[in-house]
Every structure is written in structure tokens, then in C-alpha cells.
N, C-alpha and C positions, 0 to 999 in steps of 0.2 A: 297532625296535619302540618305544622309546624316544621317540625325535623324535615317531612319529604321536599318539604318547599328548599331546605337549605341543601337536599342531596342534589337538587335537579340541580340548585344554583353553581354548588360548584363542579356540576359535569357538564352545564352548561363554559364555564370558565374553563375548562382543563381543555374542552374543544377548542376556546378559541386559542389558547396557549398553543397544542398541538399544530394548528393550521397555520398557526403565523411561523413554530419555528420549521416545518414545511417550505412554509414561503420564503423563508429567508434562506433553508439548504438549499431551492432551486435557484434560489439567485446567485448563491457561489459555485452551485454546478457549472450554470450558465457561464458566468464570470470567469472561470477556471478552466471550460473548456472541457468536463468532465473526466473522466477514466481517474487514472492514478493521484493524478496532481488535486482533484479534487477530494476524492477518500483521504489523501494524507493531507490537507491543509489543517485540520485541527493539531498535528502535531508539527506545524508549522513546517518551513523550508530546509531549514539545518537538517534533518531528518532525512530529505530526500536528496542530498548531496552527498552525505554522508554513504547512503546506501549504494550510489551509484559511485561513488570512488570505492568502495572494498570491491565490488563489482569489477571493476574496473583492473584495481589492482591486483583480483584474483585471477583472471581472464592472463593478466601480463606475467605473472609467477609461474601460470602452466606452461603459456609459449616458450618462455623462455628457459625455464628451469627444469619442469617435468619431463616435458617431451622431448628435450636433445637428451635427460637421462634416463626416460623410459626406452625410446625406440632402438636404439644399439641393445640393451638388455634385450629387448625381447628378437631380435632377429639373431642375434646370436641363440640365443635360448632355443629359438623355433631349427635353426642351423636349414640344413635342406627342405623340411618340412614345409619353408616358408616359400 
């Protein structure tokens, strides 16, 4: 009888663990404004700056780089087809 009193006690405990760290992820939803900024807050900010500069910097490698030396290739390639 013994033992089941200590099962209940600690799923009694683990409920209330569970609800509070609940309580406290809605409060940095809330806080944070949810979507992205909220999902990446445990691995803090650095992380999402980072992401949005390679972004960023990949975005400006194509404009500038790929596509003045892809599109001459392919319209010459294409020739009248195009």
C-alpha cells in the first residue's frame, strides 16, 4: 500500500512540474509574440541573425552573381527556340 501512495505522489509532482513548465512556455509565447522568434528563443538570438544573414547573403550572390551568368548562357543556348 505503501509503494502506490509514493506512485501516485510522484505523478501527482510530475503534473504539477508539467503545468508550470506549460505556464511559463505561454508566457514567452505571449512575450515573444509567437511564430519563429518564439520556437528559436531557447537557442537564443545569435542564432536567428545568423540565419537571416546567410539568407540574406545567399539571396544577393544569386542576384548578382548567378543570374547575369546564367541568363546569357541560356538564351544563347536556347538561340531562336527562345
Amino acid at each position: 500500500m505503501r509503494k502506490k501512495g509514493r506512485v501516485e505522489g510522484l505523478q501527482q509532482q510530475l503534473l504539477q512540474i508539467s503545468a508550470a513548465i506549460n505556464q511559463a512556455n505561454n508566457g514567452l509565447t505571449k512575450l515573444q509574440g509567437g511564430g519563429t522568434f518564439a520556437a528559436m528563443m531557447s537557442s537564443g538570438m545569435l542564432s536567428l541573425v545568423q540565419i537571416a544573414s546567410i539568407v540574406l547573403v545567399g539571396l544577393m550572390l544569386y542576384a548578382l552573381v548567378m543570374l547575369p551568368l546564367f541568363i546569357p548562357v541560356m538564351v544563347k543556348n536556347f538561340g531562336q527556340a527562345n
